[in-house]
N, C-alpha and C positions, 0 to 999 in steps of 0.2 A: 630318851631317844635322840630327840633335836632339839634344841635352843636356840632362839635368835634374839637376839638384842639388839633394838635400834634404841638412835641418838639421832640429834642433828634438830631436831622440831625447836620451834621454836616461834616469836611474834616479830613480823617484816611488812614494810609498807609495801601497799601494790608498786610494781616493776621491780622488785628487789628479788634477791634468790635466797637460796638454801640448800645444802648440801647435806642428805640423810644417811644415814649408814649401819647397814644390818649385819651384825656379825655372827655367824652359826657357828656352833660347836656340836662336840654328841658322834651320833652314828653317820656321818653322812654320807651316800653313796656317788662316785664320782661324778654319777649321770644326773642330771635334775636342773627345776627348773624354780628361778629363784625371782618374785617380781616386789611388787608395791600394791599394796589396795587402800582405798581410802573411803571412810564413812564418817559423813555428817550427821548429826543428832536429827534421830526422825528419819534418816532416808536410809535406803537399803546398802552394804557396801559394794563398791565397786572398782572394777579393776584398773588401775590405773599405766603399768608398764609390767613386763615378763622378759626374763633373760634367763637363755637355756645356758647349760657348761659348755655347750661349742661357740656362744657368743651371739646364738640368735637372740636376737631385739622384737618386742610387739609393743604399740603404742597404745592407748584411747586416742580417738578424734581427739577430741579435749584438750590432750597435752600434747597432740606430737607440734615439733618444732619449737619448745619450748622444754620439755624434760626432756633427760638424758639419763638414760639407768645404764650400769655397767658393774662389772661386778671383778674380782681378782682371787683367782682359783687356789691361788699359793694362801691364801689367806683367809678363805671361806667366807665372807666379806661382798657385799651388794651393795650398791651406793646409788642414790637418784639424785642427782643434778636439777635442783628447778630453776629458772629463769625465768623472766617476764610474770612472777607471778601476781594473779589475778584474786579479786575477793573469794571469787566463788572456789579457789581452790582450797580455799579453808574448812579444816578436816580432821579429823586422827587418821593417821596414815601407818598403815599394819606392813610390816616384814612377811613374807611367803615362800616357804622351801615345799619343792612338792616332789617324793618319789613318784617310780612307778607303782602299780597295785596299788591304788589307795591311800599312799602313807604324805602324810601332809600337815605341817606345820606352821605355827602364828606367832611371830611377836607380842608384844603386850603394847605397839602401838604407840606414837609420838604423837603430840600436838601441834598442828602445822594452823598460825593463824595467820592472816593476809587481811590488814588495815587501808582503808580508803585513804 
């Protein structure tokens, strides 16, 4: 159906960034909404940014003013921007394409760590 593959994870001291990037392939229908989640060992996951295909943006508390998700429709392609980032944003951070009706897809997730 979908496919997404991110890249970009990797190990950054606090206040350092990182640039992620999910690329979908497969069936995918114009309309949809493409974000980031991110789950530590032991905690449940959670949502961390969403970006619709008209360009709408949604934050967590967490990270706004600090990521910056965006995404390039020519290229089926999601990208989250981090900045300033902190310990606690240390994670596997999952790709997310979601149709309507149900239909909804995962990355296989990068490892994002943040050193004192």
């Amino acid at each position: 159906q979908v496919q997404l593959v991110e890249s970009g994870g990797g190990l950054v001291a606090a206040g350092g960034s990182l640039r992620l990037s999910c690329a979908a392939s497969g069936r995918i229908l114009s309309i949809n909404v493409m974000g980031w989640y991110r789950q530590d060992p032991g905690k449940q996951r959670e949502l961390v940014a969403t970006i619709t295909s008209g360009g709408s943006t949604n934050y967590a508390d967490s990270v706004k003013g600090r990521f910056t998700i965006s995404r390039d429709n020519a290229k089926n392609t999601v990208y989250l921007q981090m900045d300033s980032l902190k310990p606690e944003d240390t994670a596997v951070y999952y790709c997310n394409l979601a149709h309507a009706f149900g239909n909804n897809y995962w990355g296989q997730g990068t490892q994002v760590t943040v050193s004192s």
